[in-house]
C-alpha positions as CSV (number, residue, x, y, z in Angstrom):
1,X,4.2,-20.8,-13.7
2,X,3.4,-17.6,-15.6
3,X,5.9,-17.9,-18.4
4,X,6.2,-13.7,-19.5
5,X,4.6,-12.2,-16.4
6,X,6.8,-11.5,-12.7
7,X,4.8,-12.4,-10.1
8,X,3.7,-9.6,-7.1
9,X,2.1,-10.6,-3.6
10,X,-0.5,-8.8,-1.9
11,X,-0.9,-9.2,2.2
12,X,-3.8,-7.2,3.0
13,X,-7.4,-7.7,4.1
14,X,-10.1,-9.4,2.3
15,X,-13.1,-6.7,1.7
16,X,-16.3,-8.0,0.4
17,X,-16.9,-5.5,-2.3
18,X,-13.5,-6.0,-4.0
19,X,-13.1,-2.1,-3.2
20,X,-10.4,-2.3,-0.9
21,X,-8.2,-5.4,0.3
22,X,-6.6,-7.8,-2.0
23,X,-9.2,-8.2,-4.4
24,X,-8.8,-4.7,-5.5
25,X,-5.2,-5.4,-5.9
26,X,-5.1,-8.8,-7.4
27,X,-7.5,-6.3,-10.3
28,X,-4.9,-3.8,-10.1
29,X,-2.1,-6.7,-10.9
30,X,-4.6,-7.8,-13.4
31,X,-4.6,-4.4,-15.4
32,X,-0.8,-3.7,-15.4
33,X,-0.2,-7.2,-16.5
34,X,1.4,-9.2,-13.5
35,X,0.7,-12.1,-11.9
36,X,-0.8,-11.7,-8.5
37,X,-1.2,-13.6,-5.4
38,X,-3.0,-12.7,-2.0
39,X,-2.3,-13.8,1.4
40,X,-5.4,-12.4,3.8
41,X,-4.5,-10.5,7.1
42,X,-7.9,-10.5,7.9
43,X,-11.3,-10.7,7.2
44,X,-14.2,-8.1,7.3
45,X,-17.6,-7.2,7.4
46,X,-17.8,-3.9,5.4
47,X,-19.2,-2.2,2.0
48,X,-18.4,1.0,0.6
49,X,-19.8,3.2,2.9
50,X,-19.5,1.2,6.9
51,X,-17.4,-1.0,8.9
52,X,-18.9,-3.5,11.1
53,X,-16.2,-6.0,12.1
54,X,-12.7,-7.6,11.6
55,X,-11.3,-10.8,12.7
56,X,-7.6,-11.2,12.4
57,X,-5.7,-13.7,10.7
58,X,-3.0,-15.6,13.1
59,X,0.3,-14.7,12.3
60,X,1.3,-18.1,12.3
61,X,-0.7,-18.8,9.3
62,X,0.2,-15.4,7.1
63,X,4.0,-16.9,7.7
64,X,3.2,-20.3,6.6
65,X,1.6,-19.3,3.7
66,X,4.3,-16.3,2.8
67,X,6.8,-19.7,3.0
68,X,5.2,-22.2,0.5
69,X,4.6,-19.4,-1.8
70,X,8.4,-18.2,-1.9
71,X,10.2,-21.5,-2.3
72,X,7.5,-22.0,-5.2
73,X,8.0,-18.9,-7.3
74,X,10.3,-16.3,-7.7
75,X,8.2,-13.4,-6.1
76,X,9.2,-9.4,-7.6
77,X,7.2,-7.4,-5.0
78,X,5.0,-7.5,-2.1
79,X,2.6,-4.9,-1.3
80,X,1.6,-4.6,2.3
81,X,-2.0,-3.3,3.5
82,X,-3.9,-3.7,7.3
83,X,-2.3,-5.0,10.2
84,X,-3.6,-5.0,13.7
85,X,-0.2,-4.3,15.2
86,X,3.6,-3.1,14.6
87,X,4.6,-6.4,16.2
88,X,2.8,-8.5,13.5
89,X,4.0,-6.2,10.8
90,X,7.5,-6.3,11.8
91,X,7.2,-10.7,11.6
92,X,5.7,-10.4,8.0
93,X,8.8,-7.9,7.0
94,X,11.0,-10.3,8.8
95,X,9.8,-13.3,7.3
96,X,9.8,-11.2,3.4
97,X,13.3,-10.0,3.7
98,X,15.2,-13.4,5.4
99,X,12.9,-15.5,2.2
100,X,13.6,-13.5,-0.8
101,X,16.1,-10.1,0.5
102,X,15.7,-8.5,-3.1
103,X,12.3,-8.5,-3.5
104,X,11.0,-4.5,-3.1
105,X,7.8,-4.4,-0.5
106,X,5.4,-1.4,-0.6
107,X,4.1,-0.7,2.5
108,X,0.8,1.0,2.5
109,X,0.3,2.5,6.2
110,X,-3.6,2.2,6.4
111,X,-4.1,3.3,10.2
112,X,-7.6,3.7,9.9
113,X,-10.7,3.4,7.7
114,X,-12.0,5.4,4.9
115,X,-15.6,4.8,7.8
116,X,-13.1,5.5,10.7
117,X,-12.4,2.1,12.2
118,X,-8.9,2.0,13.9
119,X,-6.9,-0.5,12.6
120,X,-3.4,0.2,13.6
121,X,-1.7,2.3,16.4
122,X,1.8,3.3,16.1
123,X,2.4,2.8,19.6
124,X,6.6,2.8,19.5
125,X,8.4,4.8,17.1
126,X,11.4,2.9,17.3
127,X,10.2,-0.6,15.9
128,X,7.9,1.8,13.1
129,X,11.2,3.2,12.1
130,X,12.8,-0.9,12.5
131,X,10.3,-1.6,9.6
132,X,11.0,1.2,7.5
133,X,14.3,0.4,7.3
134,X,14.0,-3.0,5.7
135,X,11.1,-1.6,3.5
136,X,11.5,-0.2,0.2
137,X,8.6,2.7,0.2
138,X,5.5,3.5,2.3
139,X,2.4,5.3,0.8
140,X,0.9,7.1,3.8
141,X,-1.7,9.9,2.9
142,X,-1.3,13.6,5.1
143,X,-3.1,12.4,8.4
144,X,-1.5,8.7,8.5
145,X,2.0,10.5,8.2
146,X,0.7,12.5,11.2
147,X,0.2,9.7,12.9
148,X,3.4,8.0,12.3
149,X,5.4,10.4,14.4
150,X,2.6,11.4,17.1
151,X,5.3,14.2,18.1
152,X,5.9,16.1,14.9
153,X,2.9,18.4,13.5
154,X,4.2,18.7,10.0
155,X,3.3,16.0,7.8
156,X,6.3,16.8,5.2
157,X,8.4,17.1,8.4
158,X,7.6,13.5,9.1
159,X,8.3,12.5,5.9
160,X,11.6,13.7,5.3
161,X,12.8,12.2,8.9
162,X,11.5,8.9,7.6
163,X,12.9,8.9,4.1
164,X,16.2,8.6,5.8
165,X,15.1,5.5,6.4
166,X,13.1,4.6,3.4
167,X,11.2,6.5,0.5
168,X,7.7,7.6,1.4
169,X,5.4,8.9,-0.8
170,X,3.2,11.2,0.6
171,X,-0.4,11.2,-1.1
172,X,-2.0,14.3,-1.3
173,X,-6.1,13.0,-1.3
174,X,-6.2,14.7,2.3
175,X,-3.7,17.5,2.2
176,X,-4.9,21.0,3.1
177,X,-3.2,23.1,0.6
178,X,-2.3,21.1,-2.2
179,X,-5.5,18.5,-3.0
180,X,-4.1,15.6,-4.9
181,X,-0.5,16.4,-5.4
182,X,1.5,13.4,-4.2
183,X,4.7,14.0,-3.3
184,X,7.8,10.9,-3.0
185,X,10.6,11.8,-0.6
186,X,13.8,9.6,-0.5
187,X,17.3,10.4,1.0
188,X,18.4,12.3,-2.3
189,X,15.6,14.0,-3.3
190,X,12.3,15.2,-3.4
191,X,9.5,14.5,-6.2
192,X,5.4,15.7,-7.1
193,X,3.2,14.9,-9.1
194,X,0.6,17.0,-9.7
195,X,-2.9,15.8,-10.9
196,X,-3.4,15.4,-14.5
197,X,-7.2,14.8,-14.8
198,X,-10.2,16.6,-13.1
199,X,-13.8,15.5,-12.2
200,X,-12.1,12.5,-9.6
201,X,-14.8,10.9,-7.3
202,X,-13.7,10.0,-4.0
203,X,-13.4,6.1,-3.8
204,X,-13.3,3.1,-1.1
205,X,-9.9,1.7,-1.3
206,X,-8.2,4.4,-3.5
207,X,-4.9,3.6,-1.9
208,X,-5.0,0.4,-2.0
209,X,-5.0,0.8,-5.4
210,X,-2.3,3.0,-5.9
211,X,0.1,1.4,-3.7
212,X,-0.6,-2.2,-6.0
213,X,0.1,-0.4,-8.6
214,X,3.3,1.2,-7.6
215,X,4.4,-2.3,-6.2
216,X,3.1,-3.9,-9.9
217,X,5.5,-1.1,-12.0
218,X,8.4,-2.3,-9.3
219,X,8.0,-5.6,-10.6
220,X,7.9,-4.7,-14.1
221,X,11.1,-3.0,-13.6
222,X,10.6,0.0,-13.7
223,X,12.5,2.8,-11.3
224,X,10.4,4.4,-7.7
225,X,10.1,7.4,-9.6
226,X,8.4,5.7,-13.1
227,X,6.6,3.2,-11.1
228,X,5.2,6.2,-8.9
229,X,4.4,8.4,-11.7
230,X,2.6,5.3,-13.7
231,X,0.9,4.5,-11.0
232,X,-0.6,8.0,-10.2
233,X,-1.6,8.2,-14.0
234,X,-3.8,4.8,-13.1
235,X,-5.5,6.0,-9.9
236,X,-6.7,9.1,-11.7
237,X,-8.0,6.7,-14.3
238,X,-10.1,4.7,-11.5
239,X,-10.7,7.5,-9.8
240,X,-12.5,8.7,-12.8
241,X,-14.3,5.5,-14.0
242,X,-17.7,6.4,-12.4
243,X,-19.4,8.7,-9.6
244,X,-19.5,5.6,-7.1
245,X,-17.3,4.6,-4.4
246,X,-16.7,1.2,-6.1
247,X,-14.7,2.0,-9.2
248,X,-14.0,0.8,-12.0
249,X,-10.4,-0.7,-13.3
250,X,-10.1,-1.0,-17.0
251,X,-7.7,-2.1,-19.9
């Protein structure tokens, strides 16, 4: 066991060039110095720049595996990333919260691609809004909060209806008016954080990497509003590490 680190799980897809998935997370864990395991939700056929195919992982084995690894160690956070459906989403919650009801889970809604393959629909609002309630913050960035309430044309709208629910924290990568101000809504009030650093290249699996970093300053016990701020300071760090898609995570 990892005497002086907490440990942090990542459930998300396996991507070949570590850019995206939970091999840019377990790096991510790496950097900010806990101890990270991965359970794969699926498997691609992908680089930087195209999406060819995904086969699933059965739910049946995620759970298994989310089992053996939570009677073994005393697990501080979970970050969530792709999952074909609400349905199988809603087990893996399930399964976290009735295993281990104190550890914090970061969902990161990744509906679709940075090469525009679908991965998730939100096809009922009422099991989305189910999950968010036994979920401690989602990460969705302007047009996956669109999509989260297919009803409500205001992304900041959306937001504040969910953070009844849960915090959200609204990246600002895509916004229209305010490029790469992210901004964390929860029932008591409302927070941004502007950009620090200029000169950021556009990278595969950005938020993926923010979202495991979030989740990896949960763990180290620090407050949403820390954790968020720290882990914006580190994606504007990666997202400066080279003119690439495929960044770079350092000490």
């Amino acid at each position: 066991m990892s005497a002086n680190r907490p440990f942090v799980l990542s459930i998300a897809g396996f991507d070949p060039t570590a850019g995206a998935g939970v091999l840019t997370d377990i790096k991510t864990f790496e950097q900010h110095r806990v101890y990270g395991f991965a359970i794969t939700t699926a498997n691609t056929i992908q680089t930087e720049d195209q999406f060819l195919s995904i086969q699933w992982t059965e739910i049946a084995l995620v759970l298994d595996s989310i089992a053996v690894l939570f009677k073994s160690y005393p697990i501080t956070a979970v970050k969530i990333g792709i999952v074909p459906s609400l349905a199988y989403l809603q087990e893996l919650v399930l399964a976290l919260k009735r295993l281990s009801p104190k550890t914090r889970i970061v969902w990161d809604t990744v509906l679709k691609s940075t090469t525009d393959y679908d991965f998730l629909n939100i096809e009922n609002e009422t099991v989305l809004i189910e999950i968010v309630k036994k979920v401690d913050l989602i990460t969705p960035n302007y047009h996956e909060m669109l999509q989260l309430s297919p009803a409500e044309t205001n992304a900041e709208n959306t937001a504040k209806m969910l953070s009844e629910y849960c915090a959200v924290l609204l990246k600002g990568g895509h916004h229209p008016e305010e490029i790469g101000v992210d901004t964390l809504y929860t029932n008591k009030e409302i927070t941004s954080f502007l950009p620090k650093k200029s000169s950021l290249s556009e990278k595969h699996g950005s938020g993926c990497v923010l979202s495991s970093a979030i989740a990896s300053n949960l763990a180290l016990g620090h407050d949403l509003i820390t954790a968020c701020s720290l882990a914006k300071d580190y994606i504007e760090t990666y997202l400066q590490s080279n003119p690439t898609k495929l960044g770079y995570h350092h000490v």
